[in-house]
N, C-alpha and C positions, 0 to 999 in steps of 0.2 A: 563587442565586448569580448577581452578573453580571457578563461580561467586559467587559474594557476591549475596545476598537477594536483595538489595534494584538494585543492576545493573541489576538484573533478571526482576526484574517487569519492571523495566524500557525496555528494550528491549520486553518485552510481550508489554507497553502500546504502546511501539512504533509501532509497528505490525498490533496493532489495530488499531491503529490513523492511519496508513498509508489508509488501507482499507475504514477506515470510508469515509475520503478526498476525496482519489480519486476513488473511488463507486461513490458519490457527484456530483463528476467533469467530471463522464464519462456520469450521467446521464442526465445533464445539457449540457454536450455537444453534448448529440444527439436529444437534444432537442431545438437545437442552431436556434433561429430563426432573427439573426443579418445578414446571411449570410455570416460569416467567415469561415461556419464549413460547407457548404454546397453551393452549387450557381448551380441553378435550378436541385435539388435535387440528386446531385452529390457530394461525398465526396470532401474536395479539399485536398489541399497540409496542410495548416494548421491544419484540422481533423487527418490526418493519422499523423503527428508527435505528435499532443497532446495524440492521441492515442498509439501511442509508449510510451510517455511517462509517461501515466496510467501503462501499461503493465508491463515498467521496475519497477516500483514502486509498483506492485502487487508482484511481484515476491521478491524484497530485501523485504518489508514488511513483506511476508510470511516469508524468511531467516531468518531476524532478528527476528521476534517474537517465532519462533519453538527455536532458540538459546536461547530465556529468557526463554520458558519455560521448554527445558529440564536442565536449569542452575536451576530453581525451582525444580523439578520434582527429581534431583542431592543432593539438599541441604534436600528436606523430608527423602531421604533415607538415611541421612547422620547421621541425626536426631534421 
């Protein structure tokens, strides 16, 4: 299968944006001083699924973005 150019980036920026976000969000959340993410100084139940759900989000973000960029990397050599 081959991408177009403009679906390649896009899948690269998405990649990126992924990681920016939730980098962000994990950093914020262990710095979580509401007591959602912790209650005296214990993860709780709400940490360990947000954290899950950083984790899954690092991983498709990585997927998709390596996808846009050998869809780029595809169209140079085509070139």
């Amino acid at each position: 299968m081959k991408l177009s150019r403009p679906v390649s980036w896009f899948l690269l920026a998405f990649g990126v944006w992924s990681w920016v976000i939730w980098v962000t969000f994990v950093k914020n959340l262990v710095k979580d001083g509401s007591g959602l993410a912790f209650d005296d100084g214990r993860p709780t139940a709400y940490f360990w699924v947000h954290l899950l759900l950083a984790v899954v989000s690092f991983v498709l973000g990585t997927a998709i973005g390596v996808i846009g960029l050998r869809g780029l990397r595809a169209l140079r050599r085509t070139s």
